[in-house]
C-alpha positions as CSV (number, residue, x, y, z in Angstrom):
1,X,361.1,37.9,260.8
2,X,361.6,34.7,262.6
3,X,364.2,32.2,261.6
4,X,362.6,29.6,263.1
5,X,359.6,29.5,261.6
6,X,361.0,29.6,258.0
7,X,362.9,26.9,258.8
8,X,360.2,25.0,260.0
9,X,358.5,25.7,256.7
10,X,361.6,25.2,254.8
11,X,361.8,21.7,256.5
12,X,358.0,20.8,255.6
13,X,358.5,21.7,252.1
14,X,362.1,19.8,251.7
15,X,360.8,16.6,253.4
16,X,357.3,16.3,251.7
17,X,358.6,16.4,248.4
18,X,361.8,14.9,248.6
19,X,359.6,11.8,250.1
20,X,357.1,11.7,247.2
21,X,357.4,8.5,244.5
22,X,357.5,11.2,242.1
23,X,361.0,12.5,243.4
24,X,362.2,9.5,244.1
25,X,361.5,7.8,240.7
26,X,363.3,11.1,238.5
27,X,366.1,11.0,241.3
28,X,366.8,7.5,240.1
29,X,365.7,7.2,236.6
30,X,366.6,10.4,235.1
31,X,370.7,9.7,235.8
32,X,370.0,6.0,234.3
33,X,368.4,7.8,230.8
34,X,371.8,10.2,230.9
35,X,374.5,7.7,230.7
36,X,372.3,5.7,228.2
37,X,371.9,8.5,225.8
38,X,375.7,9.0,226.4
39,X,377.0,6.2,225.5
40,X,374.6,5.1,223.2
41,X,376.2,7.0,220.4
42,X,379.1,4.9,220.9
43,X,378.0,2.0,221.1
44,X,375.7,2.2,217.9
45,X,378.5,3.9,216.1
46,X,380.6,0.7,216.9
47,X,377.7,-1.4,215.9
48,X,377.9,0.4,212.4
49,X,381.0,-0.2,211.8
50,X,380.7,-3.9,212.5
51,X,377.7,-4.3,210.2
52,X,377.7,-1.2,207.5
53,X,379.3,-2.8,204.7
54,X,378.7,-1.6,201.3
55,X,379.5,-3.0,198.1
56,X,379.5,0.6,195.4
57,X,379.7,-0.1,191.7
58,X,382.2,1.7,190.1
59,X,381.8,3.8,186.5
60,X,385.2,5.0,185.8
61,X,384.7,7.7,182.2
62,X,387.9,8.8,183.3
63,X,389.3,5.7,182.5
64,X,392.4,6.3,185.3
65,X,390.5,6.5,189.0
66,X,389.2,2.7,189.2
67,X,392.6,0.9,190.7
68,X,393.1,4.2,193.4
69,X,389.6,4.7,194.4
70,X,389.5,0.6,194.9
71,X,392.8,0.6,196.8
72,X,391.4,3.6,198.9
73,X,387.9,1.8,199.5
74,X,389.2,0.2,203.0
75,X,387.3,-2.7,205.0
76,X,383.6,-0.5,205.5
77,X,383.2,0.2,201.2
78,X,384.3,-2.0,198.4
79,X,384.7,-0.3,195.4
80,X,384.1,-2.8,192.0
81,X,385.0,-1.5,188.9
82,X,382.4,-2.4,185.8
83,X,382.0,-1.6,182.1
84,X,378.5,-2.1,182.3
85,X,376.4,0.4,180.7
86,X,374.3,2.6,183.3
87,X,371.0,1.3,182.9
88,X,372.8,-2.5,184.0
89,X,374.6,-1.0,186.4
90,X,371.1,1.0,188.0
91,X,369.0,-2.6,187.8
92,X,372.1,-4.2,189.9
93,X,371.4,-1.9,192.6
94,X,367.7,-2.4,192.4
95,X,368.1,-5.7,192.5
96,X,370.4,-5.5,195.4
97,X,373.6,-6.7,193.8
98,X,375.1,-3.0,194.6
99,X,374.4,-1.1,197.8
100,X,375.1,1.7,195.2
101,X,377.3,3.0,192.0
102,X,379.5,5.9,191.8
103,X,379.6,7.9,188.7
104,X,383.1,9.7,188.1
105,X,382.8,11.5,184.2
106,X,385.3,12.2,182.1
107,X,385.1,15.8,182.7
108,X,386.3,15.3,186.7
109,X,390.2,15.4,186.4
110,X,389.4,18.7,184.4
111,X,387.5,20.5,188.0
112,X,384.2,20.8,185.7
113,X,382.5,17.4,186.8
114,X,381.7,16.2,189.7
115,X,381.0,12.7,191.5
116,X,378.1,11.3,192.2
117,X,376.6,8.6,194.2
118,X,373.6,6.5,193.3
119,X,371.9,4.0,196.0
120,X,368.4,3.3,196.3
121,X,368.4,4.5,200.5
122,X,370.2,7.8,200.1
123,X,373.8,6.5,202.2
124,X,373.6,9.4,205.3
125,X,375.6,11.7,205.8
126,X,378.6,9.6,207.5
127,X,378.9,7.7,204.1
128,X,378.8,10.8,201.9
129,X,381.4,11.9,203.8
130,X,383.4,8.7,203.6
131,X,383.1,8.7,199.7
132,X,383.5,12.5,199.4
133,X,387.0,12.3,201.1
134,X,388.1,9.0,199.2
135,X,387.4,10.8,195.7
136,X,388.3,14.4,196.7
137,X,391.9,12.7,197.8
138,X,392.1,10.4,195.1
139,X,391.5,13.2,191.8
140,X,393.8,15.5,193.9
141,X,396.9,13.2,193.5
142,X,395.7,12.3,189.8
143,X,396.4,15.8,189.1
144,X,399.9,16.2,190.6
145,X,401.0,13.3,188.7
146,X,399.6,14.6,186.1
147,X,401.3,17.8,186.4
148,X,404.7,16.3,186.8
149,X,404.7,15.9,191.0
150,X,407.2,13.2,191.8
151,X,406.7,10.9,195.0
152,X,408.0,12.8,197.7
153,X,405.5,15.5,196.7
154,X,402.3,13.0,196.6
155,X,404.2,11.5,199.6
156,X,404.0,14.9,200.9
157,X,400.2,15.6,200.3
158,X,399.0,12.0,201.7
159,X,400.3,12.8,205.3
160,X,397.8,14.6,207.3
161,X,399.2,16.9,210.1
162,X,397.9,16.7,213.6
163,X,397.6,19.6,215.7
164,X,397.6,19.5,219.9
165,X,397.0,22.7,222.3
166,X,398.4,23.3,225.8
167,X,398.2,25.8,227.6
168,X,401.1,28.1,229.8
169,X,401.3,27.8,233.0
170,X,401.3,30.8,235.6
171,X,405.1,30.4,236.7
172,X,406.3,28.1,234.4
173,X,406.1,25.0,232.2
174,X,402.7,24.0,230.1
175,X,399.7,22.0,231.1
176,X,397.4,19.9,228.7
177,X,394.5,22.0,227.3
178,X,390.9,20.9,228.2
179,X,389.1,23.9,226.5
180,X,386.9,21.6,223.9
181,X,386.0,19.6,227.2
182,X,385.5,22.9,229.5
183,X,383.5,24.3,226.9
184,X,381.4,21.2,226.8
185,X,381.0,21.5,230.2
186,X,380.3,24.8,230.4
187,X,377.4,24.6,227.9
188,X,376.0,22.0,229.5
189,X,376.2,23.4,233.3
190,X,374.4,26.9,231.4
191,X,371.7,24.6,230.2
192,X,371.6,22.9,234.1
193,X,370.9,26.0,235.5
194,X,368.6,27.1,233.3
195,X,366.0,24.0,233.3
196,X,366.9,23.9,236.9
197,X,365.7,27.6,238.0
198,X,362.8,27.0,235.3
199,X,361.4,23.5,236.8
200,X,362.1,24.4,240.3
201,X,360.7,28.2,239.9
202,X,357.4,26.2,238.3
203,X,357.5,23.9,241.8
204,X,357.2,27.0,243.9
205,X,354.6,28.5,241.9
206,X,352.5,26.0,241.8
207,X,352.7,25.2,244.9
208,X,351.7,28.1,245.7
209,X,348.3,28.3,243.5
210,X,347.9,24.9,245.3
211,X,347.6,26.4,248.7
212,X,345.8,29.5,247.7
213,X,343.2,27.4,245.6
214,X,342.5,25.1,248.3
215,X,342.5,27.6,251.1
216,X,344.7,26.5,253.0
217,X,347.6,29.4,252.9
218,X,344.7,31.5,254.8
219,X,345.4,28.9,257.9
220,X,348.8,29.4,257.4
221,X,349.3,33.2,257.3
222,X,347.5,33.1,261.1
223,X,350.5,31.6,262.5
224,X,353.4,32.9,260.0
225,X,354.0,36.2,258.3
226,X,353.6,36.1,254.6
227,X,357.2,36.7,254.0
228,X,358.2,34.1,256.0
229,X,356.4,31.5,254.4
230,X,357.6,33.2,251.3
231,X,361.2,32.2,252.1
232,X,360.7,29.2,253.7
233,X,358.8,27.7,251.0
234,X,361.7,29.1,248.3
235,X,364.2,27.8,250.6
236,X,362.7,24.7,251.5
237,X,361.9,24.0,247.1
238,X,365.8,25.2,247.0
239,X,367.6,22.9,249.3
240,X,365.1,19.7,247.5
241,X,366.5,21.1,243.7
242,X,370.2,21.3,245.3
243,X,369.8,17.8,246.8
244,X,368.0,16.0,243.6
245,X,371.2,17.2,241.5
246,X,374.1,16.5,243.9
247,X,372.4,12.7,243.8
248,X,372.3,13.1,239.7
249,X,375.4,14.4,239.8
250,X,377.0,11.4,242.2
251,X,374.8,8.5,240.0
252,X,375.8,9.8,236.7
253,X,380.1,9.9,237.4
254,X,379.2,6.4,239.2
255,X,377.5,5.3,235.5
256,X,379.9,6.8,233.5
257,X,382.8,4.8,235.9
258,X,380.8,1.4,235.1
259,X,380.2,2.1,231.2
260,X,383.6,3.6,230.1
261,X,385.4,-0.1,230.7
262,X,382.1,-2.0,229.6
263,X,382.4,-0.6,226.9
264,X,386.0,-0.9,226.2
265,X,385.6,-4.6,227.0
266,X,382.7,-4.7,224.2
267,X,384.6,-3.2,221.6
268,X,388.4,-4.1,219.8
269,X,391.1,-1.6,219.9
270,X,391.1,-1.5,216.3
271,X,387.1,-0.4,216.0
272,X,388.6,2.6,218.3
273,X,391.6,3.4,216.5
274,X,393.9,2.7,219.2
275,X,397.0,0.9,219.4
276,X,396.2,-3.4,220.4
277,X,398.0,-2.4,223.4
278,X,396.6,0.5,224.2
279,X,395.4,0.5,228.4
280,X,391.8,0.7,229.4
281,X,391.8,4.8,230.0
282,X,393.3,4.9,226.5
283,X,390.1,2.5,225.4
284,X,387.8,4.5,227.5
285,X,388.6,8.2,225.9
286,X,388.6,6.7,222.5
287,X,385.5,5.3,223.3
288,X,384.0,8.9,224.2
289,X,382.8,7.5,227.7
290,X,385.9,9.3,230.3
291,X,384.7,11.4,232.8
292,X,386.4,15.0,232.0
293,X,388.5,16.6,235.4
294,X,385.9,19.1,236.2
295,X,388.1,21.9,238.8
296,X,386.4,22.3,242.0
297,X,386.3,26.2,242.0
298,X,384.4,25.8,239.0
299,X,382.1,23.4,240.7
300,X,381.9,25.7,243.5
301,X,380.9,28.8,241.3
302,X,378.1,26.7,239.5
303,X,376.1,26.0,243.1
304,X,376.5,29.2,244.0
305,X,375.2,30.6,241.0
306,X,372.6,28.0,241.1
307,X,371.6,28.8,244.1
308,X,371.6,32.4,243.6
309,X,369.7,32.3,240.0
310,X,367.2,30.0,241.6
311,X,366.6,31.5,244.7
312,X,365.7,35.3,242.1
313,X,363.7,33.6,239.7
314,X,361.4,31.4,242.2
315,X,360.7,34.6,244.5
316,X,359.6,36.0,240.9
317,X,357.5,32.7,240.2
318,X,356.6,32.4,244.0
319,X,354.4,35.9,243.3
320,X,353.6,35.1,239.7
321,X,351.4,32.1,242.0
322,X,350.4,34.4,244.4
323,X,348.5,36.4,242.0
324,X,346.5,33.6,240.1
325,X,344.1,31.3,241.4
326,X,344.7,28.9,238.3
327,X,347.5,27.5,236.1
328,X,346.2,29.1,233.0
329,X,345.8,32.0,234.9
330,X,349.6,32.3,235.6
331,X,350.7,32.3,231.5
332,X,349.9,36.0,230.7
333,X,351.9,37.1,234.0
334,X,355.0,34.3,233.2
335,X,356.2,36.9,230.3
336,X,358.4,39.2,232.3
337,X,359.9,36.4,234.5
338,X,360.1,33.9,231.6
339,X,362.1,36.7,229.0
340,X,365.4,37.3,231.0
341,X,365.6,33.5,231.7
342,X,365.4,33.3,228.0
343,X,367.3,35.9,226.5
344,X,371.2,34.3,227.9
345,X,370.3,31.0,226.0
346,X,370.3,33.4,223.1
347,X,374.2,34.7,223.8
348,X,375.4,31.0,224.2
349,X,377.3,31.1,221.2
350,X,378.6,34.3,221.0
351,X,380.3,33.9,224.6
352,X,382.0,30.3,223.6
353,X,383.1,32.5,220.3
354,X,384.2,35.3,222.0
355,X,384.3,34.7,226.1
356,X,386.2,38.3,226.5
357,X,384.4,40.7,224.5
358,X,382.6,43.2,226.0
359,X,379.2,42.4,225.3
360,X,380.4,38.9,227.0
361,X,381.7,40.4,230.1
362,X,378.9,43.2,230.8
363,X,376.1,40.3,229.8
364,X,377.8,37.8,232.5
365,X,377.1,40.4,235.2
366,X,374.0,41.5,235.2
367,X,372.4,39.8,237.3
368,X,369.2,38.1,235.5
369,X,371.7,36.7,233.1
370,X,375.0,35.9,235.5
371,X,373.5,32.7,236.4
372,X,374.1,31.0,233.4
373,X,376.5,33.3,231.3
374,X,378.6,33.7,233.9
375,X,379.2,29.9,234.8
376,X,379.8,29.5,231.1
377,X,382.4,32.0,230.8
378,X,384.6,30.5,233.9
379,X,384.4,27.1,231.9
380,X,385.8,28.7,229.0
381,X,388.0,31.4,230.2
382,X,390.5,32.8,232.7
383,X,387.4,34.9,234.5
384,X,389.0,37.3,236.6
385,X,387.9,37.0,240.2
386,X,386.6,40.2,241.1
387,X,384.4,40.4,237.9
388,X,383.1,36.6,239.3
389,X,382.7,38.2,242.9
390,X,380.9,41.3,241.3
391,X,378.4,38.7,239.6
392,X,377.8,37.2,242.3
393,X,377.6,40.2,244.7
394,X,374.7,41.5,242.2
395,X,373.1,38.8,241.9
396,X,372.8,38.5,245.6
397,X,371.7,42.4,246.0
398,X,369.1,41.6,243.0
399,X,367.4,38.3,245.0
400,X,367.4,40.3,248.0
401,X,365.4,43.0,246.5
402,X,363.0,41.1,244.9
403,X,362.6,39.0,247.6
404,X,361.3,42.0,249.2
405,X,359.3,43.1,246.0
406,X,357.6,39.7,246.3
407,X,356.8,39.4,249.1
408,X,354.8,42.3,249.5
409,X,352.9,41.1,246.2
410,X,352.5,37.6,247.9
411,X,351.1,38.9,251.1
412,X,348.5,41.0,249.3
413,X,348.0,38.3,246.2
414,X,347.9,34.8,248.8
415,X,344.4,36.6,250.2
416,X,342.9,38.2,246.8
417,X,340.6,36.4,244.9
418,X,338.3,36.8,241.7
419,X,339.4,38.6,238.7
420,X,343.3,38.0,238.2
421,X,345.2,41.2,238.5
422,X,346.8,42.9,235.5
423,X,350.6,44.2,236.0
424,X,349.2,47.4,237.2
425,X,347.4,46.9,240.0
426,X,350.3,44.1,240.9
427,X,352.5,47.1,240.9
428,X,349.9,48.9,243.8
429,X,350.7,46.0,245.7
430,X,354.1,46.6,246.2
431,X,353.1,50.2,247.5
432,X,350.8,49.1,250.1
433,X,351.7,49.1,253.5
């Protein structure tokens, strides 16, 4: 095997892409569509608040809610109490006098009855929710004073406790708890990987049908050895999927530095729920646009893994192409090298339920799976190190031996043509000498 020449390959693949107006346009635009669809959220759920005002009738059979529930109604829905019978009260809000009426019967304070809500557009959910809490609190403290509950106790049931997490430190001391961001990260560094090794492994196959179907691998495989333009051209599609992200990586902390105090600017402290004085980090969290600490062994873990997760599945894509002279051809043979790729989206849930069961801990090792199981665990979780180094040490033996696997398909499969094989005869391949 020559070093050289995969490198030389490896630098012809890397530089003809990476120079294409295709790359360059995702490299650029794909960050810009991120930190839109980020902070868009907040910024329309700001918008909402500025313009989503609702006037709600009000029909009161219990004859003692109106006053509380109007009190309660805040700046966003105005509560307006009528005697009106319903069929008034329904032609108002056709005629757009009310956004909506609220029917409370009589029945409510008893716990038979229940609310309900009348607009001619539904509300969403946020408002549901809104008018949900107002009556839910409002009937509750009806029926303590009721009862005989003096004002320390409704004093009691109107304050909402807060809870806050930190975690212990190794010698001593605590430190601020990041799981809900960690785990947020995690998940999305699984789903990284995953698209990653699936678009990338899809560039190496079809490159590889490419060559094939144009003859031109025939050329190539008189100067190199098949399982050196096997790795160079894995290698070469590698380095170009490691590069595209870093630069998606840099642009999107660099747009998420430029929105987070736009957007603080753009909206009050009040619309945030932060204190007037409150500084322009403060402003930023509250505004969901800070960029989370992300701890560099945990950055360091998710290349490697990339790397190693992409470098397994393209060697199995890389022969998948070998074998086919057409796209269409490649489907029926994707099967066994799409289904482990798929089968850890499937445990996503369970591991940010339960990152230390066993089922978490043996399915983060094998190797098929470690790529994006594993990184998701060491988001969530204390990992220990030698069950990360095992991962990884398996998942390096794994790509090494089906490296080899492949590329004694691909040195047979690069020169066959006609009929495409079934998974029989690919397996004779492997056997020839």
């Amino acid at each position: 095997m020559s070093a050289h020449k995969i490198w030389l390959i490896l630098s012809s693949e890397f530089w003809r892409r990476v120079r294409s107006k295709a790359f360059i346009l995702a490299t650029l635009l794909v960050p810009v569509g991120f930190v839109i669809l980020a902070a868009a959220p907040a910024l329309f759920g700001y918008l909402a608040e500025q313009t989503d005002e609702r006037v709600v009738a009000l029909v009161d059979e219990t004859d003692q809610l109106a006053d509380s529930l109007a009190a309660a109604g805040g700046d966003r829905i105005t509560f307006e109490s009528t005697d009106a019978p319903i069929d008034s009260v329904r032609a108002a809000v056709r005629s757009g006098v009310y956004d909506g009426y609220l029917l409370l019967p009589a029945s409510l304070l008893d716990g038979e009855g229940e609310a309900t809500y009348y607009s001619m557009e539904g509300g969403g959910l946020t408002l549901r929710t809104q008018i949900d809490g107002m009556v839910d609190r409002v009937v509750q403290e009806r029926r303590l004073t009721s009862a005989g509950a003096d004002a320390s106790v409704l004093s009691i049931v109107r304050s909402d406790v807060s809870l806050s997490t930190r975690k212990l430190a190794e010698e001593e001391g605590t430190t601020a708890d990041s799981s809900l961001a960690l785990t947020a990260i995690g998940y999305a560094m699984a789903f990284i990987i995953y698209f990653a090794v699936f678009i990338y492994g899809q560039y190496v196959m079809q490159g590889v049908i490419e060559e094939k179907s144009n003859r031109v691998v025939e050329i190539v495989v008189s100067s190199v050895r098949p399982f050196e333009l096997l790795m160079g051209k894995v290698l070469g599609i590698g380095a170009m999927g490691l590069m595209q992200m870093v630069t998606w990586a840099v642009l999107v902390v660099g747009g998420f530095s430029v929105a987070g105090p736009v957007l603080a600017l753009v909206m009050s402290p009040e619309a945030l729920g932060v204190a007037p004085d409150a500084s322009q980090q403060a402003m930023t969290e509250a505004a969901g646009a800070s960029i989370p600490t992300i701890p560099l062994d945990l950055v360091a873990w998710f290349v490697l893994f990339f790397l190693g997760g992409f470098l397994l599945y393209a060697a199995l894509f890389a022969a998948v192409g070998s074998a086919v002279e057409q796209q269409q051809d490649a489907q029926n043979l994707l099967l066994p090298v799409m289904t482990p790729l798929i089968v850890p989206i499937l445990f996503l849930f369970f591991i940010i339920e339960s990152p230390n069961a066993t089922v978490s801990v043996v399915m983060s090792i094998i190797p098929f799976f470690s790529p994006i199981l594993m990184v998701l665990r060491a988001a969530i979780t204390s990992v220990p190190l030698w069950e990360i180094g095992l991962a990884f040490g398996l998942l390096f033996a794994t790509f090494v031996g089906m490296i080899w696997v492949a590329g004694r398909i691909y040195r047979v499969g690069i020169l066959s043509y006609g009929k495409t094989p079934g998974f029989r005869e690919i397996a004779r391949w492997v056997t020839y000498d």
